[in-house]
Short mmCIF file of the C-alpha atoms (twelve columns), coordinates in Angstrom:
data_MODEL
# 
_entry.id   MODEL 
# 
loop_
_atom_site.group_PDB 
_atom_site.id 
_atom_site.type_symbol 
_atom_site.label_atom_id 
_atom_site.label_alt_id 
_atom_site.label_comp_id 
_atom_site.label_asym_id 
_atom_site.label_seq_id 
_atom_site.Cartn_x 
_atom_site.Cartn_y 
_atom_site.Cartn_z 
_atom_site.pdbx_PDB_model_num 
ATOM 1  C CA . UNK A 1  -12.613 -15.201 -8.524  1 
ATOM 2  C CA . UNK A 2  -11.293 -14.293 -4.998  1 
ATOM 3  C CA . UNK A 3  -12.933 -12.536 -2.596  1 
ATOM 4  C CA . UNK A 4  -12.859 -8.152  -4.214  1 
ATOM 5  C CA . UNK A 5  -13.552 -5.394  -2.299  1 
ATOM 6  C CA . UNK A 6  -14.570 -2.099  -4.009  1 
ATOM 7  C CA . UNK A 7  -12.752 1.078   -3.544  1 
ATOM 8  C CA . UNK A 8  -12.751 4.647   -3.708  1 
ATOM 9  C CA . UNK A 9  -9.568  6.959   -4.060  1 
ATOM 10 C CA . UNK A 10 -9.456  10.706  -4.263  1 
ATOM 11 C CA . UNK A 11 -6.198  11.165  -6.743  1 
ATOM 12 C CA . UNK A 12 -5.395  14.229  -8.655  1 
ATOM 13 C CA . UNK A 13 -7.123  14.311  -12.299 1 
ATOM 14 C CA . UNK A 14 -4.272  15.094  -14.339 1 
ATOM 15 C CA . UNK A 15 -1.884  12.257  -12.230 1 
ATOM 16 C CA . UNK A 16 -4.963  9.940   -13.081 1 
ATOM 17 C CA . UNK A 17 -5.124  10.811  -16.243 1 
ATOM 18 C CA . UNK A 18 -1.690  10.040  -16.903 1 
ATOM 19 C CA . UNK A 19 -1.459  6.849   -15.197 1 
ATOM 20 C CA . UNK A 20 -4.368  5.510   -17.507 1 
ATOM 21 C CA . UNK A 21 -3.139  6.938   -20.796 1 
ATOM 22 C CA . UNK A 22 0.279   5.207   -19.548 1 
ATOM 23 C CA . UNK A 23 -1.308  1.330   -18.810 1 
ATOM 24 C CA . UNK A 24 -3.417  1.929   -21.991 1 
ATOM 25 C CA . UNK A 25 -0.011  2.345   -24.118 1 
ATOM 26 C CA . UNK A 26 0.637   -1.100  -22.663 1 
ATOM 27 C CA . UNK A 27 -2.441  -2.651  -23.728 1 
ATOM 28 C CA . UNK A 28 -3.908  -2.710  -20.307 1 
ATOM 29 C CA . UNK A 29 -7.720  -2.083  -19.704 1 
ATOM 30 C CA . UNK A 30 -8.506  -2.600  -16.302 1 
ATOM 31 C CA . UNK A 31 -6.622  -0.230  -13.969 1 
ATOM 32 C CA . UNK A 32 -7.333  -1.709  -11.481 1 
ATOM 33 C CA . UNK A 33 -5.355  -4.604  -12.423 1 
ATOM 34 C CA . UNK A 34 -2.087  -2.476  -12.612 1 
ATOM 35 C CA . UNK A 35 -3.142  -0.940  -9.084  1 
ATOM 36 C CA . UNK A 36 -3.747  -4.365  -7.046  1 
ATOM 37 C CA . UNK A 37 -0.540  -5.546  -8.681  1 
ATOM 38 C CA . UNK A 38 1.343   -2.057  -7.330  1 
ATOM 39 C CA . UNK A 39 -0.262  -2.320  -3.859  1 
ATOM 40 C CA . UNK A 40 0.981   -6.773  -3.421  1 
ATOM 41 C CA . UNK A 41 4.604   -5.307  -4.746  1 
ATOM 42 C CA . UNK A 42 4.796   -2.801  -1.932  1 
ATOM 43 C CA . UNK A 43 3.388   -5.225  0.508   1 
ATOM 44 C CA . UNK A 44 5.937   -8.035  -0.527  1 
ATOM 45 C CA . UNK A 45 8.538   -5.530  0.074   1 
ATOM 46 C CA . UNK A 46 7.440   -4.794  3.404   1 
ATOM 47 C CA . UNK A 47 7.479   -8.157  4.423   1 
ATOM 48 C CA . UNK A 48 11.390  -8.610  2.310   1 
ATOM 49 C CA . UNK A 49 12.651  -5.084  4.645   1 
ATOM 50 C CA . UNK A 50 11.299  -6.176  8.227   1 
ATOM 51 C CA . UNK A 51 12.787  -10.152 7.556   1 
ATOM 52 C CA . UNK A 52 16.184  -8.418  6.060   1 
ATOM 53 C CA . UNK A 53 15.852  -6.167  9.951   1 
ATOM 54 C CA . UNK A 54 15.325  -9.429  11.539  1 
ATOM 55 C CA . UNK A 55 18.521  -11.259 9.770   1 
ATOM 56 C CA . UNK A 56 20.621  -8.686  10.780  1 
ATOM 57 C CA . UNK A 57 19.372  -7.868  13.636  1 
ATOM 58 C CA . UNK A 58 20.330  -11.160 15.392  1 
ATOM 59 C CA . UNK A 59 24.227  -11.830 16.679  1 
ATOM 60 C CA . UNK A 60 26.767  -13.329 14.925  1 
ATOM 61 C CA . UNK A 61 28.375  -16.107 16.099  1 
ATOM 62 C CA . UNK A 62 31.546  -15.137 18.126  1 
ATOM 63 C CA . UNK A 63 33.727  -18.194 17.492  1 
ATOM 64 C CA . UNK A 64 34.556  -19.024 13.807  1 
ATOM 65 C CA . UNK A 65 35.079  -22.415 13.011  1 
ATOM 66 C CA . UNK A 66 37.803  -23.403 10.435  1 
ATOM 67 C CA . UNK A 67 37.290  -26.366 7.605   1 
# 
């Protein structure tokens, strides 16, 4: 198992309360499974948005070449 850390959250009962009723629906009995999962997406799309920035960031090539 890698390396865990343990975590606290203040969240709004009912929201919670939803959320696990929801990933229990889906068979799922660890939330914080589903949560880890949630936070790596939203990190991976960081990392997608800032190398998309730095694509399109850079110049384009003024002279076009022809086959």
């Amino acid at each position: 198992m890698p390396d865990k850390v343990k975590t606290t959250i203040v969240i709004d009962k009912e929201l919670w309360n939803r959320f696990k009723a929801k990933i229990l629906e889906e068979g799922v009995e660890e939330a914080s499974h589903v949560i880890e999962e949630i936070i790596r997406e939203e990190v991976l799309k960081d990392y997608i948005v800032s190398a998309l920035r730095e694509l399109i960031s850079e110049e384009l090539p003024l002279e076009v070449k022809t086959r």
